[in-house]
N, C-alpha and C positions, 0 to 999 in steps of 0.2 A: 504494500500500500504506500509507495514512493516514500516518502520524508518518515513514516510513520514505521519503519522498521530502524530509523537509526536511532542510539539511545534518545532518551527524554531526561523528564526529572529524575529523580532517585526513587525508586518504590519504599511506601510508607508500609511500617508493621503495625500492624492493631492486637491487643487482648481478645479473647473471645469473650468482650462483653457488650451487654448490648448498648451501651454508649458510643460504639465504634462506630454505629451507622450512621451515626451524625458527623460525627469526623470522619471515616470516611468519605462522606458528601462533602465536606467542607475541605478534604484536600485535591481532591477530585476539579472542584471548582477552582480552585487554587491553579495546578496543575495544568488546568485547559483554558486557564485565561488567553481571552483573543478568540477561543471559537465563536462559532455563530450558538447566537441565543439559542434558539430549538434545540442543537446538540448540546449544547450544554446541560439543557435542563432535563433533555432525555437518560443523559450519561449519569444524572445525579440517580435521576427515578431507580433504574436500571441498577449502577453500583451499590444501591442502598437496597435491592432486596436481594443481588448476589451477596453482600456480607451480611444480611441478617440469615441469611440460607447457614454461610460459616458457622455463624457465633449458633443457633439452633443445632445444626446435623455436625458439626465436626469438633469444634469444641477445640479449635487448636488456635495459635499463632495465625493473624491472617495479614496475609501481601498486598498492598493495592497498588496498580502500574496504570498511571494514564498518560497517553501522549498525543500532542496536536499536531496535525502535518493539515497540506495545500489540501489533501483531498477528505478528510476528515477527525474522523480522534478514532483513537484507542483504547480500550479500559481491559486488566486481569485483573482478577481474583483468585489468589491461592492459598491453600490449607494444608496441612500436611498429615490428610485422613485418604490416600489415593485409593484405599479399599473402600474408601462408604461412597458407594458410585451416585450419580444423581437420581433423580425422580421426577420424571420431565411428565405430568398428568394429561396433557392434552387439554381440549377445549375450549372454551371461551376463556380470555387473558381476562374477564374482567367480573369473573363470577366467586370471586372472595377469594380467601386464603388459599396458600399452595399453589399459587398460580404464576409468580417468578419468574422462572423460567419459562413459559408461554409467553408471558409478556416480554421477553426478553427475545423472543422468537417473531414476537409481531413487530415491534417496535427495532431490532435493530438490522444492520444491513448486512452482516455477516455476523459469526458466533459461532464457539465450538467449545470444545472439552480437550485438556492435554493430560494424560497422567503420565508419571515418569514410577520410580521406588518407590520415593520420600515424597513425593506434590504433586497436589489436581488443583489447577489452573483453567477457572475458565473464564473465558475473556466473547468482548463483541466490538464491532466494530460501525461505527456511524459515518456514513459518507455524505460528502456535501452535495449540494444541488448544482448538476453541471459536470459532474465525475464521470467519470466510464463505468457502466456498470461492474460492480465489484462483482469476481469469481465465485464460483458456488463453494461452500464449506462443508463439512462432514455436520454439522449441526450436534444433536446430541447423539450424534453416533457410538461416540468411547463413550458414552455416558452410563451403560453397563456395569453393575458392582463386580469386581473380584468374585470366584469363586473361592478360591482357598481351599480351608480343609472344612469339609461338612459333609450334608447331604441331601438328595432331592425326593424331595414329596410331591404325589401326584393331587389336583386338585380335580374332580372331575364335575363336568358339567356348571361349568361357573358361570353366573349369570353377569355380562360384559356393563351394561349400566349400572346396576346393583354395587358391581366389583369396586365401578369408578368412585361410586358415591359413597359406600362403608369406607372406601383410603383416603379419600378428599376429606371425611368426616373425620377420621383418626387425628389425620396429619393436621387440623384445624382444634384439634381437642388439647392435642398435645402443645401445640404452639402458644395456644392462651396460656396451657400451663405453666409452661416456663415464663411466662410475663409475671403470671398470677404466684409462680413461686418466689421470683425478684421479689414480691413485695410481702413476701411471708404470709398470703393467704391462703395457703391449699394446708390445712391440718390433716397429717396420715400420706404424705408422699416426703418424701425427702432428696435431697439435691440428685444423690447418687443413684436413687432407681429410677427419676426420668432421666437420667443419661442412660441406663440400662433399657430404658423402654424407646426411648427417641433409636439409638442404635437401632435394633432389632425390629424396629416402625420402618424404621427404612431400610431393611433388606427384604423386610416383605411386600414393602409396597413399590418396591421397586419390583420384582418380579411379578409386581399384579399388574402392573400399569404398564408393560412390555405387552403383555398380553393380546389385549385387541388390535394392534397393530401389527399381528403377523397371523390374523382370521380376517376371513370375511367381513365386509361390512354388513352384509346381512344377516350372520350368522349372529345368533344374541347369545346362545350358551357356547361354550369350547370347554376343553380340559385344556390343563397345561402342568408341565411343572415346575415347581417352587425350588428355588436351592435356598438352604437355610445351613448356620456354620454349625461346627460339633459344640455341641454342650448347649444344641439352643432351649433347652427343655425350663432351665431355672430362668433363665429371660423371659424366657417364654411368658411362665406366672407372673414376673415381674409385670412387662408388658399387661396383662389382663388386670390385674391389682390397680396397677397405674390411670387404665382407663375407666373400671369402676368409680375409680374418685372420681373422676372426669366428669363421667356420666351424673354422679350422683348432683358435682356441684352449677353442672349444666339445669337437669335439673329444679334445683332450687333458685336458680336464678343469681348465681356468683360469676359466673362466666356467659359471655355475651355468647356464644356459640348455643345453639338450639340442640335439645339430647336429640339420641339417634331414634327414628322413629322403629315400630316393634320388626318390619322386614329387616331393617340395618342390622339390629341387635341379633335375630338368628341367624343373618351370613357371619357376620363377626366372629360369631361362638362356632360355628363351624367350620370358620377358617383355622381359627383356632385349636379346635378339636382335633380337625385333621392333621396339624401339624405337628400337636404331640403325640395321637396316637400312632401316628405312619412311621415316628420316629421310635415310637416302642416297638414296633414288629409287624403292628396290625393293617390292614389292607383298606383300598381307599375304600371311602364311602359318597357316591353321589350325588348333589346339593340339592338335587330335583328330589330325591326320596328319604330328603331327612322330615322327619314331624317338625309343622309350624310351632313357635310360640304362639299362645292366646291374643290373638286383634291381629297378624302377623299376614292377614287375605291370602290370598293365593297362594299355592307355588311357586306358581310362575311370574318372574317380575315385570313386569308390564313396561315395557319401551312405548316414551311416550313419540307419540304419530299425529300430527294432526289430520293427517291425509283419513284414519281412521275415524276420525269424528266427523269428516264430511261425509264417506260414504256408511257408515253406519244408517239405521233404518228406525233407530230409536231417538228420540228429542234426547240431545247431549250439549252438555256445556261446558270447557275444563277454566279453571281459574287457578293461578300460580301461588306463589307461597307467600304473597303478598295478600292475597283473598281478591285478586282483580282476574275479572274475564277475559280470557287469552283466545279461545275458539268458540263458536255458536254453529250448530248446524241449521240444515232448513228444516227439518224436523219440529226443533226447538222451536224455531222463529215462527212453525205456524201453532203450534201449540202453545207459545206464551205473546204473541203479539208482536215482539220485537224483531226489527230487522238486527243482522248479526254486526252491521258496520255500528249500531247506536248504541248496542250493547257491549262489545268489547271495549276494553280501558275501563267500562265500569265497573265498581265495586259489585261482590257477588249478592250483598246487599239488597240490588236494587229489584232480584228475586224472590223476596223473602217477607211475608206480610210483615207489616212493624210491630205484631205483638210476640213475634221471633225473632227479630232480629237480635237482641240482645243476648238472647240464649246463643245464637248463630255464633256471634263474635268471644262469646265466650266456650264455646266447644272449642272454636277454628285456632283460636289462642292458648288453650290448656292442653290440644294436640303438640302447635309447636317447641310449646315450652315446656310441655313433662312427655313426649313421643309419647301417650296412652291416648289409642283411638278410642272413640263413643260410637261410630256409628261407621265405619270403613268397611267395604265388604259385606253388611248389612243392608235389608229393603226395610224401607222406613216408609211409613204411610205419612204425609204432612201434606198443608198446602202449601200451591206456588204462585204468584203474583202473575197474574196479565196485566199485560200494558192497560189496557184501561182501569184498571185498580179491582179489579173482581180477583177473585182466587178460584185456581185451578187444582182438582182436588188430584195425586200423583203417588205414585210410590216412586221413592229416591233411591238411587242404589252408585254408592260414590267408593270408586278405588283411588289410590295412589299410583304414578306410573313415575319411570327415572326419567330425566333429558340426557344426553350424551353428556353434557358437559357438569352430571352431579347435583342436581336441581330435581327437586319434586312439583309435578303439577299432579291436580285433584282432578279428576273427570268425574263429573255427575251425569247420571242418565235418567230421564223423567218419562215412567210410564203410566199413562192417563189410569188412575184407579179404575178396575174392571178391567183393564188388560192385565198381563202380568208374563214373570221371565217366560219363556218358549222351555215346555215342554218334550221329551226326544219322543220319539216312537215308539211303541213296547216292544221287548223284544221277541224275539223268534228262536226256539230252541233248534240246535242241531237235529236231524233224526236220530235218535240212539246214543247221543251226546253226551257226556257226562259234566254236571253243571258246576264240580268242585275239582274236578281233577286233571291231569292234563293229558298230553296225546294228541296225535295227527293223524289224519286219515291216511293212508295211502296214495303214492305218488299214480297218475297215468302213467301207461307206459314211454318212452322215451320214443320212441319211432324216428331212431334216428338215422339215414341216411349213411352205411357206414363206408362204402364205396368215396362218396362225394364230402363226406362229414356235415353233409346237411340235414336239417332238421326236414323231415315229410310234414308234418305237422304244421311248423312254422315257418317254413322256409327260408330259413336264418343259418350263415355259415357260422359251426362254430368257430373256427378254426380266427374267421378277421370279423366276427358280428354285422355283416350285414346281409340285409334282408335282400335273399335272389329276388323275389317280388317286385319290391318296392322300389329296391338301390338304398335302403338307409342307413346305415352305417351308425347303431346306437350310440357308440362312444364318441361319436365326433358333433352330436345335439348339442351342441352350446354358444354357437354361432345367434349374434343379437336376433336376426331374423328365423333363425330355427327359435330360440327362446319363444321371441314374441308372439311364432306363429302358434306356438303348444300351448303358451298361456291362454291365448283368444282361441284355441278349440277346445281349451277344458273349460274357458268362462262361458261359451259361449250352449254348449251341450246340457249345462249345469243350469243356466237362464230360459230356455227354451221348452224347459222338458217339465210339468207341472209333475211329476211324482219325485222324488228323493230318491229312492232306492233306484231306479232305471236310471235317473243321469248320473248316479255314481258309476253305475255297471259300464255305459256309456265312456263313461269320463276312463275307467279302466281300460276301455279297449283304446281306447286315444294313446294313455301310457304306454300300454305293451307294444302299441305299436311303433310309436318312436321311443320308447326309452327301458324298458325290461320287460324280462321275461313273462313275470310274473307281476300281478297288482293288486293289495290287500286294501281295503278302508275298515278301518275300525272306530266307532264311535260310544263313547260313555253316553249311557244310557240311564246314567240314576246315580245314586253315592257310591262310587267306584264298581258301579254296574259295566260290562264292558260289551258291546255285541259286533261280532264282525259284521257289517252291512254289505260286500259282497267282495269275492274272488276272481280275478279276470286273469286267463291264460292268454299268451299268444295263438295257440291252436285254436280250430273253430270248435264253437259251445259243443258240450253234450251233456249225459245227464249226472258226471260228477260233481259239478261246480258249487251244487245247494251241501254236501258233506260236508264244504269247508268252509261253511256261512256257521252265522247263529249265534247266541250266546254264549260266550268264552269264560274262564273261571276269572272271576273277581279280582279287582283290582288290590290286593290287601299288602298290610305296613311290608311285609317281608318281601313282596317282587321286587325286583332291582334289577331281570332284564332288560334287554333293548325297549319292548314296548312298552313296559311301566315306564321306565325314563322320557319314552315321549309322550308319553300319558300323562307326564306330570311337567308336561314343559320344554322337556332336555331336546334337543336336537337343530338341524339336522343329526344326524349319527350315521357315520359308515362302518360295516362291519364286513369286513374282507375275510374274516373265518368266524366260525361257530366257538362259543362255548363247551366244554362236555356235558352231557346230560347232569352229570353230577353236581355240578354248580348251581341246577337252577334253584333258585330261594324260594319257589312259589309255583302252586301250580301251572297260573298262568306264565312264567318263567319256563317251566318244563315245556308247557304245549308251544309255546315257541319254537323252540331249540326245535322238538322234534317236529316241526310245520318245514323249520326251516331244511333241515338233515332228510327228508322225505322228499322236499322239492327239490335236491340236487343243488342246491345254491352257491354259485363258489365269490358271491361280495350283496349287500343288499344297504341298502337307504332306509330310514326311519326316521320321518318328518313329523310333527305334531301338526296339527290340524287348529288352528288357531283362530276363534275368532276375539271382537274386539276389547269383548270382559277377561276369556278364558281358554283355555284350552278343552276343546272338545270328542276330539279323538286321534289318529293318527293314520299316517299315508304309510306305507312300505312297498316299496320298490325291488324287485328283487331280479339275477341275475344266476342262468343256472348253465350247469355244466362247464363247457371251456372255453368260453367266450369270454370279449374284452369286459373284466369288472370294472367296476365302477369304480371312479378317485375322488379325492378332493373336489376334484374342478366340479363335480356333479352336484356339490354341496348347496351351493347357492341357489339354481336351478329347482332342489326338491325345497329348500326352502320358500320358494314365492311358490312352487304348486301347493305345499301346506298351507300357506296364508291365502291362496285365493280358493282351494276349493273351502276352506274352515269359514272364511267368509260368505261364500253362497250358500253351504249346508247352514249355517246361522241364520242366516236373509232368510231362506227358505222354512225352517222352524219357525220363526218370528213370524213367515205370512202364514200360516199354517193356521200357527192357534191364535192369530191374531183374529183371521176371517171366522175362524168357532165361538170367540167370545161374540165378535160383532154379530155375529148369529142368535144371539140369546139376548142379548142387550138388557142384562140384570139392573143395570142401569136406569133405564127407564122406567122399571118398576118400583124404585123407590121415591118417596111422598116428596112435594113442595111444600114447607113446616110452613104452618097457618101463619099470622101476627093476632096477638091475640093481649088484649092491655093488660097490663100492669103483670104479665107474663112472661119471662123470656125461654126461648123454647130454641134448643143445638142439637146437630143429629150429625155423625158422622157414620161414612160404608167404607172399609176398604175389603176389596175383594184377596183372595188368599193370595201369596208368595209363592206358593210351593205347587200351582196348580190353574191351569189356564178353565178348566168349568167351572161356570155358575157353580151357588153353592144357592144355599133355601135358609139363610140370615135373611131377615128385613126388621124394618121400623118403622113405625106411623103415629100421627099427631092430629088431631082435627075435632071440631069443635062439634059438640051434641045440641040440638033444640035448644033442650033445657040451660044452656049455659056453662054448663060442665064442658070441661074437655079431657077428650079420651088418650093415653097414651099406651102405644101398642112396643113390644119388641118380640122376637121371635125366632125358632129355628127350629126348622124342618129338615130329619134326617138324611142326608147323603149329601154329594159333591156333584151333581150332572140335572141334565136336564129336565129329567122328571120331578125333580127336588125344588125345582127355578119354577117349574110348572104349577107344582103341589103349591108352594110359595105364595103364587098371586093369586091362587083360588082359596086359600085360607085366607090370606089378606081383603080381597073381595068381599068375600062371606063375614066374616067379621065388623066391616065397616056396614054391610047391609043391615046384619042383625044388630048393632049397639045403635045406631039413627034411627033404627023402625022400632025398637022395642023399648030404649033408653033404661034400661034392668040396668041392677047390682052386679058389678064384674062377675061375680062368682055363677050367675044366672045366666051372663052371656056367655061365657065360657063354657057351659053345660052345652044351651043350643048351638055353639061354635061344633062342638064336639060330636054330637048328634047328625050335625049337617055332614061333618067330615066322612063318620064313621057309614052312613047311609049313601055318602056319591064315592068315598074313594078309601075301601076296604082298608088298605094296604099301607096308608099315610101315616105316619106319627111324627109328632112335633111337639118342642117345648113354647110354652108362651105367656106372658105375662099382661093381661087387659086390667086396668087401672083410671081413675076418676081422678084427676084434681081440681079439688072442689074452692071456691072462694067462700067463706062463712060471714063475711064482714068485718068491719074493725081492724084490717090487718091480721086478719085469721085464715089459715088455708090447712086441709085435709085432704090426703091420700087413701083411696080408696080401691083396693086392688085383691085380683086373685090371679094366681101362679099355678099352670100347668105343669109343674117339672121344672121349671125353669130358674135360674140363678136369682138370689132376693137380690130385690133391687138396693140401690145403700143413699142413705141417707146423709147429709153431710151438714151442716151449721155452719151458718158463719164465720164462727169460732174456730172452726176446723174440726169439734166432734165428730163422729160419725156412727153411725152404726146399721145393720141390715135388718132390713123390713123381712124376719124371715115367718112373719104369718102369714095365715092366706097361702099356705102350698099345698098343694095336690099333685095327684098323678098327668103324666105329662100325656096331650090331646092322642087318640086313637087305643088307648086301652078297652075304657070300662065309660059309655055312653053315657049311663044312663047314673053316673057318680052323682051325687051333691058337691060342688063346688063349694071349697072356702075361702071366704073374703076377710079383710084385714081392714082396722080405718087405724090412719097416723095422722098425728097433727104433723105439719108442716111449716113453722116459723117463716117470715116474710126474711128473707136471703141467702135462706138454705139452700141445697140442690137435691132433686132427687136424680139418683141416674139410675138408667135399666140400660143395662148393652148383655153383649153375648158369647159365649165360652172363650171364641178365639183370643181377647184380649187378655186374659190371665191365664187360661190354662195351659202347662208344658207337660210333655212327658214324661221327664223327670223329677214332678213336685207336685204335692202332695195339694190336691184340693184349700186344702185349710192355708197353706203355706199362702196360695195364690191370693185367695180371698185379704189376707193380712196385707198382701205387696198391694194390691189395689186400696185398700182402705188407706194405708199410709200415705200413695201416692195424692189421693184425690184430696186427704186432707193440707198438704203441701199446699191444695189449690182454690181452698173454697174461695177464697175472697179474687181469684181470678173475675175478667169476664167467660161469659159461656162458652165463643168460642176460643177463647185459649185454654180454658179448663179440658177442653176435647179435646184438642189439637196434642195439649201435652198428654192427656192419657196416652194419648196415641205415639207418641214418641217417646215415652219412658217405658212404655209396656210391651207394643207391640210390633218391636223392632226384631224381624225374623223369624213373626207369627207364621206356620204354614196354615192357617185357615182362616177363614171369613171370619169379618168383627164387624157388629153392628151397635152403634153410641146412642143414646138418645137421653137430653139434658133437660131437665127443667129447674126455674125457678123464680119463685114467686116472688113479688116485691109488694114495697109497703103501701099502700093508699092513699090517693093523691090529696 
């Protein structure tokens, strides 16, 4: 660099403390008096986070060299730590700590790494305006730590944004720390174990952060391995100990640094684990097949996509860590009113009624500030703001996803209540299949051409894989326009074809024919329920192809197969040979193996099937006899087949039971709640989470002749449409008989019961018909009788509570011709009464009595709410992950005017 390789000043030494970086800057500027202002001020920025890098990771003596010449300056930085290699993170220069060297990468015009024995030097170099462009550099090429003497652990299936964001989060925890121990605030670390832990942070996360830059960029999981030094086992704990405090004082709010949220903390611990257990003896373990922590969502770590949020089919909206909206689909925009250019930059806020927002901000704030989710993962029944100020009544269902560059955004998906998540298909057993244990059917016979070494069948050489037919040549498919032609004939086979199982089968024969032998889909089918959806050979169909269909043994904690792994996220995956029988952990592990070892397979592909919440099944690819297997390069390729057919089998469930709900429109069946003075009267519906049929909940409100008004809730046995049916001809009947006859609940409920048992044998249902009566003077009376049905609870002002549990009887379609018991309570003018229905309190694991206690406590929490926020929070503290219909209905009387 002309003038700038002859000496300069004299190189200044620094302490490794962190006062140097001010001196530093300040000889720097010294040094380079006479450059042009911008270098100048770049070479400060620049100098001051390569020796704050020193005084943190090296902990030694530091050198600082600057010099000016015609065509720009020069700046080193040297340490005399040449084994603790760098840690260059990637991503955005400008997304907080740990970013140094990125900035150092944008901002200057050359830049590299020297080590020699004794010193690592690394320096950049600033050229003027008007130079020749400067020479290309090695960049952080040497910037590779020493191996030395240790050893390497394998980490398998690592998830590449996750990876980014647990090291960026360490290396920023760790950083505060040392600020925060400068000043003697960290009680329970001491000087010498974050030197201990700082070391051994950075030999890991240097070999974490090499990582995605030598995979795919499509590729989200990879294995790799770790080199870690000998005796790393006590650093190790050190290291974990160190970031405990971290964590804890993160936290409590001692360190500006945000804790890690509950996904961070299980990679961490598993990082971890792996690398002491691998180093005792024991054998890796798979990141896809370890148990979540509790709040921890998925498996699989969601790469955040925007492209995913516009073509998604669900009203979606993600908002970043600031709480401001970042993407809106059209979806959204016709579901909530807003166009997406009016809403983005706004706060998430400005969806959210105001008598939540407050709750909102304080959920969204005690996530970031103590990582314990409320509601992540979880469908939550609330309403949502339209534009015009009305509420939209929705179930919420909000994941976390990573960005490349270590950053969390929230994606919320709003499904109009009465739709709900997509349902799979039931499955379909094998013939003769065995539903827990494993095994493969037997291969056809091979009809192979032994003359020519071509296949009769398929007519495919094995000998160079191409198709005598066709001319195609499987292993040379990766060509942009072979790609893009394969992707738009499986997209387009998959859009065309109204059944799911036929444009799979379809979509199989597309594979086999440009790309393998063999073609599997397998799709979850329920909680680690697994069914293969269909088998496509190259040969033409005949009738063994249904043997190797059907429901496959269960997805359980112990598979660690190829297909559990992409079943839980992991892949691509290539496997260029088989397992032995004997390894497999599960039976569906064994039925593998031996699917695979029957088919003759000599490489196969295992892609997850991805759509934009989840993982929903997986693709396999398979490759048999002597033909060209499949490499690396094929990786990429099964990956966008997994994300596009997981996207249309998603699209396609979604219209599925979308058009079966709109079919039933339970919706429409429930009441417009009266106005009714010195009354106020809430009613909430959310349809079940776990099941796209009507269900036979409802509630009703509406005033009698006499002045009385009646308030109904109820629930008619089953989930389907006979149950939606039974529903609106109780509810019918009911409203006939209480207006024509104006009887004592207990009277109506007879002839309720009567009508039932005389039109529709077969009906049973619980239900609760009730009077609230006005007496004068600020006096009101509840008047009701209960079929079977939950007492309704009574709450005070005060917050009292207690349940109306008189007036119960047997619940409607037993015993006709019963006497009905009725019940009268006084009612105090601001009390509430509520009647709702099973789904809101009861869980499978807890005890009737238990439930009953959580809802009294909650609603007492609430009396002095308004009505509809007393509902709204029932619904959000209770029935977050209900799988069954909930029906609310609120009353409460006030005082006289």
């Amino acid at each position: 660099m002309g003038e700038l390789d002859a000496p300069g000043a004299p190189p200044q030494r620094f302490p490794p403390e962190p006062e140097s970086v001010a001196e530093a800057r300040r000889f720097v500027r010294a040094a380079l008096d006479g450059a042009a202002p911008d270098a100048l001020d770049t070479a400060q920025l620049l100098v001051s986070e390569l020796v704050t890098n020193a005084v943190l990771h090296a902990r030694t003596e530091i050198e600082v060299t600057a010099r000016a010449g015609t065509d720009g300056v020069l700046v080193r930085v040297g340490d005399r730590r040449p084994e603790r290699g760098l840690v260059p993170y990637g991503g955005s220069a400008y997304t907080g700590a740990g970013q140094g060297l990125t900035l150092v990468e944008r901002l200057a015009s050359r830049h590299g790494v020297e080590t020699d024995d004794a010193v690592k030097t690394v320096w950049f170099e600033l050229w003027s305006e008007g130079s020749p462009p400067p020479p290309p550099s090695d960049g952080w090429g040497a910037a590779t730590p020493r191996t030395g003497r240790g050893g390497t652990v394998t980490l398998l299936d690592v998830p590449a944004a996750l990876c980014l964001t647990c090291t960026q989060h360490r290396h920023t925890l760790l950083n505060e720390l040392v600020l925060a121990l400068a000043s003697g605030d960290v009680p329970g670390v001491t000087a010498q174990d974050l030197a201990v832990a700082l070391d051994l942070n950075d030999v890991i996360s240097a070999g974490l952060t090499v990582a995605p830059h030598r995979s795919h960029a499509e590729v989200e999981f990879g294995s790799l391995p770790l080199w870690v030094p000998s005796g790393a086992g006590p650093p190790l704990e050190t290291l974990r100990a160190v970031l405990d405090v971290a964590e804890e004082a993160a936290r409590d709010g001692r360190l500006l640094t945000l804790p890690a949220l509950p996904r961070g903390r299980g990679f961490q611990k598993w990082v971890f684990g792996q690398i002491g257990d691998q180093l005792a003896g024991e054998r890796p373990t798979a990141w896809t097949v370890m148990p979540r922590e509790p709040g921890a969502g998925t498996s699989e770590p969601v790469l955040w996509d925007a492209g995913q949020v516009q073509a998604g089919r669900v009203a979606t909206i993600a908002a970043d860590e600031s709480n401001r909206i970042i993407a809106v689909n059209g979806q959204a925009e016709a579901l909530l009113g807003w166009a997406a250019a009016d809403l983005v930059g706004r706060p998430l806020t400005t969806l959210i009624p105001e008598h939540l927002r407050r709750r909102h901000t304080m959920a969204f704030t005690s996530l970031l500030l103590s990582g314990q989710p409320r509601i992540l993962g979880r469908s939550l029944p609330l309403p949502a703001l339209h534009r015009d100020g009305g509420q939209v009544p929705v179930r919420l269902f909000v994941e976390s996803q990573e960005t490349g560059d270590g950053h969390t955004v929230f994606v919320a998906r709003f499904s109009p209540r009465g739709s709900t998540p997509p349902a799979p298909p039931p499955a379909r057993l094998r013939p003769g299949a065995p539903q827990e244990a494993g095994g493969a059917p037997g291969p056809a016979s091979s009809g192979r051409d032994r003359r020519t070494d071509v296949d009769r069948r398929t007519g495919v050489d094995r000998r160079t894989g191409v198709d005598q037919r066709t001319g195609v040549d499987r292993a040379d498919v990766r060509s942009e326009l072979e790609r893009l032609s394969l992707l738009a004939e499986t997209g387009a086979t998959l859009s065309t074809l109204p059944d799911l199982q036929e444009g799979l089968r379809r979509v199989g024969g597309t594979l086999t024919r440009w790309l393998a032998d063999w073609c599997l889909v397998d799709l979850l089918t329920g909680q680690d329920e697994v069914e293969r959806i269909c088998v496509v050979h190259r040969a033409p169909p005949g009738p063994w192809p249904e043997e190797y269909e059907g429901r496959l043994p269960p997805l359980s904690g112990t598979s660690r197969g190829p297909l559990a792994r992409a079943l839980r996220g992991a892949g691509p995956l290539l496997f260029a040979g088989l397992p032995p029988p004997g390894r497999a952990g599960s039976p569906l592990d064994a039925h593998y193996v031996e699917l695979f070892r029957r088919l003759g397979a000599n490489s196969a592909v295992v892609a997850p099937l991805r759509s934009p919440r989840k993982v929903i099944g997986a693709l396999t690819l398979v490759r048999e006899g002597r033909g060209s297997p499949f490499t690396e390069e094929d990786l990429p390729l099964a990956n966008e087949l997994g994300r596009a057919i997981g996207l249309r089998v998603d699209n396609a469930r979604l219209h599925q039971e979308t058009r079966k709900i709109a079919e039933r429109l339970q919706r429409s069946l429930l009441p417009v709640l009266p106005e009714i003075p010195r009354l106020g009267v809430a009613a909430r519906y959310a349809a079940s989470s776990a099941t796209a049929e009507v269900g036979g909940d409802w509630y009703d409100c509406f005033p009698l002749p006499d002045g009385d008004t009646a308030l109904v809730i109820g629930d008619v046995a089953g989930h389907d449409l006979d149950a939606a049916i039974a529903m609106s001809q109780l509810r019918s009947m009911l409203r006939g008989i209480a207006v024509d006859r104006q009887e004592p609940p207990g009277e109506v409920l007879r002839r309720l019961d009567m009508a039932n048992h005389t039109l529709y044998h077969e009906a049973t249902a619980t239900c609760v018909y009730g009077l609230i009566k006005e007496l004068g003077h600020g006096l009101w009376e509840f008047v009701h009788s209960s079929a079977g049905h939950l007492p309704p609870l009574l709450v005070g002002p005060d917050g009292r509570t207690r349940y109306l549990e008189d007036g119960a009887g047997l619940l409607l379609g037993l015993d006709p011709g019963l006497v009905r018991p009725q019940a009268d309570d006084a009612v105090p003018a601001g009390s509430t009464v509520l009647l709702y229905t099973d789904g809101l309190i009861e869980r499978r694991t807890e005890s009737l009595d238990h439930a009953l206690g959580r809802l009294r406590g909650h609603a007492a929490g609430l009396a002095r709410e308004p009505l509809d926020v007393f509902c709204d929070e029932l619904l959000i503290g209770l029935a977050a992950g209900s799988d069954d219909d909930i029906a609310v209905l609120a009353v409460r009387p006030g005082s006289p005017p």
